[in-house]
C-alpha positions in Angstrom: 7.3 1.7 -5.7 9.6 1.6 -8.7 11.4 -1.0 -7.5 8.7 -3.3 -8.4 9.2 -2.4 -12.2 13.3 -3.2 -11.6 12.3 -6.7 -10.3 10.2 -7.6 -13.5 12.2 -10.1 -15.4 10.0 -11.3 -18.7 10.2 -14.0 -21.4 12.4 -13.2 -23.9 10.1 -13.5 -27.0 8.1 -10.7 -25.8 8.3 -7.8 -26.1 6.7 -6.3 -23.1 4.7 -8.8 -20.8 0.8 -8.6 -19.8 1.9 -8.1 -16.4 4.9 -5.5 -17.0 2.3 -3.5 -18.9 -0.4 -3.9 -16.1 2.1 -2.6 -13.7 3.6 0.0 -15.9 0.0 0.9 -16.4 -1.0 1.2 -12.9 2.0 3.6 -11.4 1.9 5.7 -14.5 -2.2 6.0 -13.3 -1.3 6.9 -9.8 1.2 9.5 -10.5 0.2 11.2 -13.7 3.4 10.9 -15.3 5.1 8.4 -18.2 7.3 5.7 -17.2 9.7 4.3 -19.5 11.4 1.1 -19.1 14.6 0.0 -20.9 14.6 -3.8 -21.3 17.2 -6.0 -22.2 17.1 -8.5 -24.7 17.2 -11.0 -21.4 14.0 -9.9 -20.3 15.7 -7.6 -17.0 14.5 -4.3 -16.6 17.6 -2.0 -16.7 16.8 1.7 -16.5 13.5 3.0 -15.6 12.4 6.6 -16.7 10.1 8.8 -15.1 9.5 11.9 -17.4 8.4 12.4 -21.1 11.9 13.4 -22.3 13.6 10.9 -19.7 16.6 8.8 -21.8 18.5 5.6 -20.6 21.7 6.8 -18.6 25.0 6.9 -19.8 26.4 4.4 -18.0 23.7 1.8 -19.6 24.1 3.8 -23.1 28.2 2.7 -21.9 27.8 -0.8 -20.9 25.6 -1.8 -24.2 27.3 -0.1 -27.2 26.0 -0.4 -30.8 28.0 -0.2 -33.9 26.2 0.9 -38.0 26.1 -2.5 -38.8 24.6 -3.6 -35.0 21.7 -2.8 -32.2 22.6 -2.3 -28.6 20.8 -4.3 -27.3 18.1 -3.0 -25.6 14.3 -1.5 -26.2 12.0 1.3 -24.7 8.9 1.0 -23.5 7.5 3.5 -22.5 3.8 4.3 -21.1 1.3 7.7 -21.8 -1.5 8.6 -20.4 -3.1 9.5 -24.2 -3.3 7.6 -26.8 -0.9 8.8 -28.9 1.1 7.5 -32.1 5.1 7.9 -31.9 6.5 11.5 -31.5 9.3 12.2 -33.9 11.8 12.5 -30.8 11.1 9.4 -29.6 12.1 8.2 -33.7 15.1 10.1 -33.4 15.7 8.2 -30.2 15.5 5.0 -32.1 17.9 5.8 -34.8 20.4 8.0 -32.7 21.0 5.0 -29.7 20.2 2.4 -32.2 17.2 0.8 -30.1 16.3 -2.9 -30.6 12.9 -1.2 -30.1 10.8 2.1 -28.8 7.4 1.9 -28.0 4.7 3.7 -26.3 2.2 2.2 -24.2 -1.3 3.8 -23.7 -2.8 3.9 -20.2 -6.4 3.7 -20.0 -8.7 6.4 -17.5 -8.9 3.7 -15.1 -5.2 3.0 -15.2 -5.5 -0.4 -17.4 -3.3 -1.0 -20.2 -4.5 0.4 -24.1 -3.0 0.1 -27.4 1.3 -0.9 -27.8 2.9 1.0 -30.8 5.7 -0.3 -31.6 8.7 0.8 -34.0 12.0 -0.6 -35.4 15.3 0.2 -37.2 15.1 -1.0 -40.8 18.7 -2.0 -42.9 20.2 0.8 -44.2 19.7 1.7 -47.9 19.9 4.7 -50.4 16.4 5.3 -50.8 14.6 3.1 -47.8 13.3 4.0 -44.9 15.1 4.4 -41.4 12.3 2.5 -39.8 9.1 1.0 -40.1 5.5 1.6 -37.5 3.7 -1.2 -36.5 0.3 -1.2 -36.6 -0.9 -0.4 -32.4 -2.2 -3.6 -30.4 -2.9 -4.8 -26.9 -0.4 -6.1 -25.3 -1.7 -9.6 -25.2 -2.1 -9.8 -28.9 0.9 -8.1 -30.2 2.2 -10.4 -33.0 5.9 -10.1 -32.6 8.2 -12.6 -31.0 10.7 -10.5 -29.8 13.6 -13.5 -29.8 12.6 -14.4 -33.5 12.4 -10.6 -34.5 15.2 -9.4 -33.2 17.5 -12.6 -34.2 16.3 -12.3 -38.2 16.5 -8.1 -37.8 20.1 -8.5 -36.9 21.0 -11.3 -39.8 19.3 -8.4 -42.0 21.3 -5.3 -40.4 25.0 -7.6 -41.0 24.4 -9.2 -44.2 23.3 -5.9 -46.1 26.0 -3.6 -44.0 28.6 -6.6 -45.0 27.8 -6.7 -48.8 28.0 -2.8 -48.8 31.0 -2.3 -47.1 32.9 -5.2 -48.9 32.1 -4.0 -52.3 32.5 -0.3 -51.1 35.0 -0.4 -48.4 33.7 1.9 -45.6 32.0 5.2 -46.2 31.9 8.6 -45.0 29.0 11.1 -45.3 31.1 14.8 -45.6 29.6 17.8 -43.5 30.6 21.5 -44.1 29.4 24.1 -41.6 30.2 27.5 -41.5 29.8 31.0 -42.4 31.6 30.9 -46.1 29.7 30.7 -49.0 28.1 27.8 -50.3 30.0 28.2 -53.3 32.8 28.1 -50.8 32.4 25.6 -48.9 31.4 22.9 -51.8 34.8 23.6 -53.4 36.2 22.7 -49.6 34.2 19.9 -49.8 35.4 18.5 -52.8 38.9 18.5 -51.5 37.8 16.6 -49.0 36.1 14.5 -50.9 39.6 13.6 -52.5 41.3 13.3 -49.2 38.5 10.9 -47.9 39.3 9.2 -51.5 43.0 9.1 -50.7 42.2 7.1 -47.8 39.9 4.2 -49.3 36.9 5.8 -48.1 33.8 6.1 -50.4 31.4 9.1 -50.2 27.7 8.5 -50.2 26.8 12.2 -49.1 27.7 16.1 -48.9 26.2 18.4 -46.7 26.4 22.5 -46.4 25.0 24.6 -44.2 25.8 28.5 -43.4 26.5 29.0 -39.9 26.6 32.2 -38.0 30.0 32.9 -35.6 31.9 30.8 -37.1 30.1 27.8 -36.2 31.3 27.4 -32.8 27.6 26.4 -31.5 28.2 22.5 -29.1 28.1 20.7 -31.8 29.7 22.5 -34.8 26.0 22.4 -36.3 23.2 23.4 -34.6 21.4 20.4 -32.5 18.6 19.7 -34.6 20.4 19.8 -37.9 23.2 17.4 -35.9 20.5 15.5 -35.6 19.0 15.1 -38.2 22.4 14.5 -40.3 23.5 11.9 -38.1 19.8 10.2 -39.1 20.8 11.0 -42.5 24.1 9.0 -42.3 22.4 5.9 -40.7 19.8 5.9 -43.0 22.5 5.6 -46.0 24.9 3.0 -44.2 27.7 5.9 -43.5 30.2 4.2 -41.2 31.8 8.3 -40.7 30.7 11.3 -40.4 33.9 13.4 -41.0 33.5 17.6 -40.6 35.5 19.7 -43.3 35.9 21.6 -40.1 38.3 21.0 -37.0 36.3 20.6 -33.8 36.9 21.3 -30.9 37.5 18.4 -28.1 34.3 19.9 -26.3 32.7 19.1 -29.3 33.9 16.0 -30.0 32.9 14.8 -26.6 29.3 16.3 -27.4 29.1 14.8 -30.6 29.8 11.3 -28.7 27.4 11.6 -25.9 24.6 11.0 -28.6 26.1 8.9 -30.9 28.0 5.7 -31.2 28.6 6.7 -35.3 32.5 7.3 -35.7 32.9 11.2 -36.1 36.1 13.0 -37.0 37.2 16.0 -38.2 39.3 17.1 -41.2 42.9 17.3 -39.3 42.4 13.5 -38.2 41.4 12.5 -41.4 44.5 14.2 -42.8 46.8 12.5 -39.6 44.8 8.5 -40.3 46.2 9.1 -44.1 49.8 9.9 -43.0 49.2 7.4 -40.7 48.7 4.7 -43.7 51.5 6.1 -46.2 54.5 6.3 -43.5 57.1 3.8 -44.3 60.1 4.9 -43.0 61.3 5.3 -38.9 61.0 9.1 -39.0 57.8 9.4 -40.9 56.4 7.0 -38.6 57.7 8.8 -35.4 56.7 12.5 -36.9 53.0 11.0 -37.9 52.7 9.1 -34.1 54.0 12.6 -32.5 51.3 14.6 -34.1 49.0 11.8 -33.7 49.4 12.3 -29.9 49.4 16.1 -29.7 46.6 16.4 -31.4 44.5 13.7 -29.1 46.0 14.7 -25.9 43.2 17.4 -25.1 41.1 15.1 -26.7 41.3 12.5 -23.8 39.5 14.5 -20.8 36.3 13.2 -20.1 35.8 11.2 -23.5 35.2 7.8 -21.3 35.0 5.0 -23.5 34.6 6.8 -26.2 38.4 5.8 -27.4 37.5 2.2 -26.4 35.9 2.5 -30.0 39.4 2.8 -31.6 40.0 -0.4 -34.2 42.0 0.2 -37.3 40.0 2.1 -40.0 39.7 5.5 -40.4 39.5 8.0 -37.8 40.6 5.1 -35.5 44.3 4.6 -36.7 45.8 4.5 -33.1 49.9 5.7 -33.2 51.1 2.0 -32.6 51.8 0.7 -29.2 50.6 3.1 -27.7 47.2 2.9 -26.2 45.1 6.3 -26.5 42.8 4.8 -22.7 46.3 5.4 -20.8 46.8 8.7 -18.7 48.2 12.1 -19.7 51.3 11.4 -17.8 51.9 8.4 -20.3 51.0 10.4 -23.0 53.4 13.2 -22.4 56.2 10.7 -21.6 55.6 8.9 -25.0 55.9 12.7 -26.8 59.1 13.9 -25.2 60.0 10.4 -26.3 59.6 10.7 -29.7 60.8 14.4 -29.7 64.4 13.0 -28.3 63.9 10.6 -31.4 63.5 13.5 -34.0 66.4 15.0 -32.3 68.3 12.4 -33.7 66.9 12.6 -37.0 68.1 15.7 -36.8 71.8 15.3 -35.7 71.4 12.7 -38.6 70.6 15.0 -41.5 73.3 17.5 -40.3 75.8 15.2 -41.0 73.9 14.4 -44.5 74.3 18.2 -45.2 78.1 18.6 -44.0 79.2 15.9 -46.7 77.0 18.1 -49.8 78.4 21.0 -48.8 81.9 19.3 -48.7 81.5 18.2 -52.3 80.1 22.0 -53.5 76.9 20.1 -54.7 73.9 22.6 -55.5 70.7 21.7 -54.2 67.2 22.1 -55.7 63.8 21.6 -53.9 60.9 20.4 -55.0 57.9 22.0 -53.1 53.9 22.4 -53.6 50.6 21.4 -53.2 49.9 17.8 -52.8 49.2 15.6 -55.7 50.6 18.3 -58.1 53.4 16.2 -59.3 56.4 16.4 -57.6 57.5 13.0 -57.6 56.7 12.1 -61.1 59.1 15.6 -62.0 61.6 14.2 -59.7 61.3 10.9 -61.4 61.5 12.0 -65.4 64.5 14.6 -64.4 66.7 11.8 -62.4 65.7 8.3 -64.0 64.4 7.3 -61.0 61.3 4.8 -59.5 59.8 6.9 -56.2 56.4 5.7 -55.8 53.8 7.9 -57.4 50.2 7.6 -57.7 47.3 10.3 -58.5 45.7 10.8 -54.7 47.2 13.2 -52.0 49.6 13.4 -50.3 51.4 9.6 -52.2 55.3 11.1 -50.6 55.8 11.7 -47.0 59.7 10.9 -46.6 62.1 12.9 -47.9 64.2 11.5 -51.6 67.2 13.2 -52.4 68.4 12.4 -56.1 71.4 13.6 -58.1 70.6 15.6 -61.6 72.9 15.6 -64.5 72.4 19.0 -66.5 73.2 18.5 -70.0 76.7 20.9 -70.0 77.8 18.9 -67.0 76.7 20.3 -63.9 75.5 18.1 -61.2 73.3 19.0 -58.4 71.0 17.4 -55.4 67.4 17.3 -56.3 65.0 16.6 -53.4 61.5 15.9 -53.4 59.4 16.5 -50.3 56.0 15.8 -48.5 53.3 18.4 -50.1 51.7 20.9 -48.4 47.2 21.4 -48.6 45.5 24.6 -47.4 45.1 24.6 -43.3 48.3 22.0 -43.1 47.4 20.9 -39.6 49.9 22.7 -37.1 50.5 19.3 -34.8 51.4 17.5 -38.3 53.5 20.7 -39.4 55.4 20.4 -35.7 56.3 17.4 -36.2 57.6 17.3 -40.1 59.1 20.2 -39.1 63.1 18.5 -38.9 61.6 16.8 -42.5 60.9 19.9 -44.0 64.4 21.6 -42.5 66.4 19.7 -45.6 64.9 22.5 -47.9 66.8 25.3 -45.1 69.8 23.8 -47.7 68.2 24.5 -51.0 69.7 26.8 -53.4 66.1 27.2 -55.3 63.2 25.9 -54.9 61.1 24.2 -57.2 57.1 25.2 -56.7 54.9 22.7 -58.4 51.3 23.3 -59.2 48.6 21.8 -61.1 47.6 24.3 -63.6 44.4 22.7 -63.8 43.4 23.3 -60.3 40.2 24.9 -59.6 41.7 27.1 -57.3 45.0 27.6 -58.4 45.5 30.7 -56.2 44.2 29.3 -53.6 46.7 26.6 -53.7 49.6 28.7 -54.5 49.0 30.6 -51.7 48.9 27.9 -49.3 52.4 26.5 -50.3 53.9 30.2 -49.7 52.0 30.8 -46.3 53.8 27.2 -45.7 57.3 28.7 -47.0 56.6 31.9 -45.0 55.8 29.6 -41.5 59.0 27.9 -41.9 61.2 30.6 -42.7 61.8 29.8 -46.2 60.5 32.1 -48.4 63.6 34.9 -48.8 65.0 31.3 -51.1 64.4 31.7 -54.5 61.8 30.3 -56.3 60.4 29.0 -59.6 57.1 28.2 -60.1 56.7 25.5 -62.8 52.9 24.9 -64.2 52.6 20.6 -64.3 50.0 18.9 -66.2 49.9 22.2 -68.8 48.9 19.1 -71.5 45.3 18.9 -70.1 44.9 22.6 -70.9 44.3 23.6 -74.4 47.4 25.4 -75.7 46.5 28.7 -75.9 44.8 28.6 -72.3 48.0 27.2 -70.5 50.6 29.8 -72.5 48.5 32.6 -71.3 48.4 30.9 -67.6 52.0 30.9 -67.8 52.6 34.4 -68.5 50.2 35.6 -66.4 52.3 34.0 -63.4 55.4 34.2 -64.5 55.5 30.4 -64.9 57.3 27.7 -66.6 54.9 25.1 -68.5 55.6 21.6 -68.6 54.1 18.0 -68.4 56.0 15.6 -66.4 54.4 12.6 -67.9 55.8 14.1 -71.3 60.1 14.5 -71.6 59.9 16.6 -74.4 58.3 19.4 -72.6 61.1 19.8 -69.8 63.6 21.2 -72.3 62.8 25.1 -71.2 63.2 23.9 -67.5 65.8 22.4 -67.4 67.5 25.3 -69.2 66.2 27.8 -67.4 67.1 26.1 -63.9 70.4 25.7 -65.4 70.8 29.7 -66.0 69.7 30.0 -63.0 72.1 27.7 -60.7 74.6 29.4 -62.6 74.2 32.5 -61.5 73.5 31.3 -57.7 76.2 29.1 -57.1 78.7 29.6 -60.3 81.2 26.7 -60.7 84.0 28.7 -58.7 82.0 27.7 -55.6 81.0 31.0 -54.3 77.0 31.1 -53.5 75.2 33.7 -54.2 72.0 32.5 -52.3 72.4 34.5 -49.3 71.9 38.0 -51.5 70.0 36.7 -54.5 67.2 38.6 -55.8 63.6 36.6 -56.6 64.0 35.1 -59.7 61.6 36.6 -62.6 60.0 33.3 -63.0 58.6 33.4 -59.8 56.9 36.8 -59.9 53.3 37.2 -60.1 51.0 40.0 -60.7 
């Protein structure tokens, strides 16, 4: 009997034809149950439903795919045996598969068609609505050409999507959700906020909500809320939906089986922006190798979900290698690029064998990102690295030489900054990076003394130091950017933490540094040439209460 309904074929500008609806009408009579039809914008009858809840399947969801600035092509019809307006899952239909159309399609006690109410997508906007009701009509009076409506609906979805994204590049919508505190998790939020920043993206939204269990529910959030933020994020034109939280490649898949909006989580984010700042051979080989661990479990049953994968965010592939071929390919890429940092390795061995031939100390930089470091390495040595106020600006490795003002000369190296919950696949693979401070005779910790959460970030560049081995090497912790402070504040913030305070835009300040690391090397490795690194105490400066 159904196959009747998969043989209807009708004229493009309508919507749904008299004799569709006179059929649909008829079976949904005889068997007391709603039929939905998903037509294509041909005319061809593609799925048909039989259920209330019924959806198009996923291989039709597959083969027409919609984009935030598109339609997929196709619209729902589908019948009822009261006359009823639109439920608000069948609206959450609409915007989550990004219909052309839903409707519902009365059927009268003697099985003859009633009323069509119709419903449609609207442009995206800050205050609009998601979409507009159109007044219920028979069939054979329903005022919409369907060619005409969905032609000039289309033309409206591109040109206000195109003038939005080219005057805002693309945009995320940020979602937080789990047990911590509000308080908590908007200050979490705000960082990522910055790292979405750091990666051209603008943000047009924040959401929080508490979660119990750690938030480990399908979808991070529960189903509802996903819902309903994933309507939120249509409605405003988001082009992401990125979670402060890493999720799980369950998840992930979940989250994709209802939505064709670009969802990532806050590890990827973090691995697209390393993806954008890697210049060199080995930063681009230790961002692809922790591009692929990281997605490896994240290719079982995703489908064409990675056939999404262009070149903005959260779609950053690792070069030529294409994230559709197998795990055998995979793996065989990795231990490629492992043999790679093998040789970066060899490499910077040597490096080290000629400092330690010419007796050179060497200092360290280290800290959270966007603290400084490269703008201190750059005032101390005369030099040009590339700085700029986002996170995480330096990823390779620059080693300078210092001139102290009684003579001594030592090796100065900056290196990549560290943020709370460092991802471990991009930790892995910086790893043979971040082995050139194993050398260091003291290490320089950076941090912004007007951080929020200075502890916070403190902490996080010592769990980092304690993860790689390196925290028995002393330390001084220097206070940067102590001139946006007033003066009594960042005096008492330095002897609180036992801290030297400087500005790095400002020379003048970087006298009591640089004397103080001076006392220090001397005592460390004294001009003779003996090191006493190996049985050195924690320097005072370093302490904290």
């Amino acid at each position: 009997m159904l196959e009747r309904l998969y043989r209807r074929r009708m004229p493009v500008d309508e919507v749904l034809s008299a004799e569709a609806a006179k059929t649909l009408a008829q079976f949904t009579h005889e068997i007391r149950r709603p039929i939905g039809l998903v037509i294509t914008r041909r005319g061809a009858v593609q799925d048909v439903l039989v259920g209330a809840g019924a959806e198009p399947s996923p291989t039709t969801l597959a083969t027409f795919r919609a984009s935030p600035r598109s339609l997929r092509g196709l619209r729902l019809i589908r019948s009822q045996l009261k006359e009823l307006p639109l439920t608000q899952e069948e609206l959450t239909m609409l915007g989550l598969l990004r219909l052309d159309m839903i409707g519902t399609l009365a059927v009268t006690p003697k099985g003859e068609p009633g009323l069509l109410s119709l419903a449609h997508l609207n442009p995206p906007s800050p205050q609009g609505q998601l979409y507009t009701l159109l007044k219920p009509t028979l069939v054979h009076q329903c005022p919409v050409n369907f060619e005409t409506f969905i032609r000039e609906l289309e033309a409206d979805l591109q040109r206000q999507s195109g003038s939005h994204t080219t005057a805002q590049g693309q945009t995320a919508m940020l979602v937080s959700a789990s047990p911590k505190s509000k308080a908590d998790q908007e200050e979490r939020l705000a960082e990522l906020a910055e790292l979405a920043s750091s990666a051209d993206l603008t943000v047009i939204d924040r959401l929080v909500q508490r979660t119990q269990g750690g938030g480990r529910q399908r979808f991070q959030l529960g189903s509802g809320k996903l819902k309903d933020v994933l309507m939120q994020a249509m409605q405003k034109g988001a082009d992401l939906l990125i979670f402060d939280q890493d999720l799980a490649p369950a998840q992930l898949r979940a989250i994709a089986e209802i939505t064709d909006l670009t969802v990532i989580d806050r590890t990827q984010l973090i691995l697209d922006i390393f993806a954008q700042r890697a210049h060199s051979r080995e930063g681009k080989v230790q961002v692809e190798l922790a591009q692929l661990r990281y997605l490896l479990p994240r290719l079982s049953g995703q489908g064409t979900s990675l056939s999404r994968l262009g070149g903005g965010i959260g779609s950053r592939g690792p070069g030529e290698t294409k994230l559709e071929t197998d795990r055998r390919r995979i793996r065989e890429r990795i231990d490629y690029l492992d043999r790679e940092i093998m040789g970066f390795a060899r490499h910077q061995d040597q490096r080290r064998s000629r400092r330690i031939r010419q007796a050179f100390p060497v200092l360290s930089i280290v800290g959270y990102t966007n603290a400084g470091k490269s703008t201190l390495l750059n005032v101390l040595t005369k030099s040009q690295v590339a700085t700029a106020p986002r996170v995480f600006e330096t990823l390779d490795t620059t080693s300078r030489r210092l001139h102290f003002p009684h003579g001594r000369e030592v090796i100065i190296t900056d290196t990549v900054g560290f943020i709370r919950d460092l991802p471990k696949d991009l930790l892995a693979a910086f790893r043979t990076t971040l082995d050139e401070m194993r050398d260091a005779d003291l290490l320089l910790h950076v941090a912004d003394a007007g951080a929020k959460d200075l502890d916070a970030h403190i902490a996080s560049v010592d769990t980092v130091l304690q993860s790689l081995a390196l925290d028995q090497i002393p330390r001084v912790l220097i206070f940067n950017k102590c001139d946006q402070l007033p003066a009594g504040q960042a005096e008492a913030l330095c002897r609180r933490y036992g801290a030297i305070g400087i500005s790095a835009l400002h020379q003048e300040t970087l006298s009591l540094l640089i004397q103080q690391l001076e006392e220090r090397l001397a005592i460390l490795v004294p001009l003779d040439g003996s090191s006493a690194k190996s049985a050195s105490q924690p320097f005072p400066l370093a302490s904290r209460p």
